[in-house]
C-alpha positions as CSV (number, residue, x, y, z in Angstrom):
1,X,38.3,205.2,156.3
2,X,35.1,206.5,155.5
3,X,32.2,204.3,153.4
4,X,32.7,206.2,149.8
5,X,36.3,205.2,149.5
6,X,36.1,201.9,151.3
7,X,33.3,201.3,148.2
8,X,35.4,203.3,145.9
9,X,38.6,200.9,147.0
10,X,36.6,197.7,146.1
11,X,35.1,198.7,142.9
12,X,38.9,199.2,141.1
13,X,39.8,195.9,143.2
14,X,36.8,194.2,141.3
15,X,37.6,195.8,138.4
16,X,40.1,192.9,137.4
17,X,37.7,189.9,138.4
18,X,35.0,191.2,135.9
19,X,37.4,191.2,133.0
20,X,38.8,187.9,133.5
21,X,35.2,186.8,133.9
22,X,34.2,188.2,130.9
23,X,37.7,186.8,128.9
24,X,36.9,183.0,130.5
25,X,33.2,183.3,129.5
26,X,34.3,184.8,125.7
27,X,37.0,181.2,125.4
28,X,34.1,179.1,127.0
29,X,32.0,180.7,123.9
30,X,34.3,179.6,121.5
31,X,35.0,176.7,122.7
32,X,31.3,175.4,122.7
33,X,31.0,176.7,119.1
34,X,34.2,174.4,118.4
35,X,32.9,171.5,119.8
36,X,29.5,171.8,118.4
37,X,31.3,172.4,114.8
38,X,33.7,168.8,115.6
39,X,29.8,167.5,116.8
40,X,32.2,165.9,120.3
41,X,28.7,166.8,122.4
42,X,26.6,164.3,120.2
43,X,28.6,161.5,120.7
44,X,30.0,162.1,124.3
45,X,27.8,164.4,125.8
46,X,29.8,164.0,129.7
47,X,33.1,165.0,128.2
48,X,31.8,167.9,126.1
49,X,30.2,169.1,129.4
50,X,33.3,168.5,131.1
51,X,35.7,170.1,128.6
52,X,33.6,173.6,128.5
53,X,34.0,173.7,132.6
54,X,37.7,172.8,132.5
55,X,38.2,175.4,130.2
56,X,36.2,178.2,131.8
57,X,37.7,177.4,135.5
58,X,41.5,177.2,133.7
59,X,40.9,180.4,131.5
60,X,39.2,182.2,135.0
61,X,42.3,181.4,137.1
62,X,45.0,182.1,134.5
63,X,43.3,185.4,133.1
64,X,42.7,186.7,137.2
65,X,45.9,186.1,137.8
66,X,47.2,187.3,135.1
67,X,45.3,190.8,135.5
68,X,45.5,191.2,139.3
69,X,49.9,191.1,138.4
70,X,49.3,193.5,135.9
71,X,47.1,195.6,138.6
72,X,49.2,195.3,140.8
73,X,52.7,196.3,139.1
74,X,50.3,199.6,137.5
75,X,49.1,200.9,140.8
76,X,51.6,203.6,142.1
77,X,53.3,202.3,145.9
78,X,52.6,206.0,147.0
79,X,49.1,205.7,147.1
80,X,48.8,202.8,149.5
81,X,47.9,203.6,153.0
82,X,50.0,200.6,154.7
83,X,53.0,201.0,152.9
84,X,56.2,200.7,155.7
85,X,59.3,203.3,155.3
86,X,62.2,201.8,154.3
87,X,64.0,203.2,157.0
88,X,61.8,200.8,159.6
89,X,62.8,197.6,157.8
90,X,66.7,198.4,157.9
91,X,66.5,199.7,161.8
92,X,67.1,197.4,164.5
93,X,65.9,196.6,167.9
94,X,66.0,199.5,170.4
95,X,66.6,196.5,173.3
């Protein structure tokens, strides 16, 4: 595998990590904006800080997830260099 498409292979890989990035840090956004609006950070400054980190690490796990299925079920099985024949799984032992 040459260094262009090993580079080329990991910027589409990445390609789902910086949207759900940017999805948790747009909910994070609003949520701040929420809870400046309810005024939660004036009077309990610890759990306002503690519900805009809980949100961003739920919303990062759920939306990376989320995206690397829906990458995954999108990228065509032909293209993938260690895919196995079908006909090697259903063979048996030659001893």
């Amino acid at each position: 595998m040459t260094t262009a498409r090993f580079t080329q292979q990991v910027r589409v890989a990445l390609v789902p990590m910086r949207k759900a990035t940017l999805d948790a840090f747009l909910l994070t956004i609003l949520t701040v904006v929420c809870l400046i609006y309810t005024g939660i950070p004036v009077t309990h400054p610890f759990l306002s800080v503690l519900v805009i980190v809980l949100v961003f690490a739920l919303v990062y796990v759920i939306a990376v997830a989320l995206r690397l299925r829906r990458a995954a079920t999108n990228a065509p099985a032909a293209q993938s260099e260690w895919q196995v024949p079908v006909s090697c799984l259903n063979s048996r032992p030659l001893g």
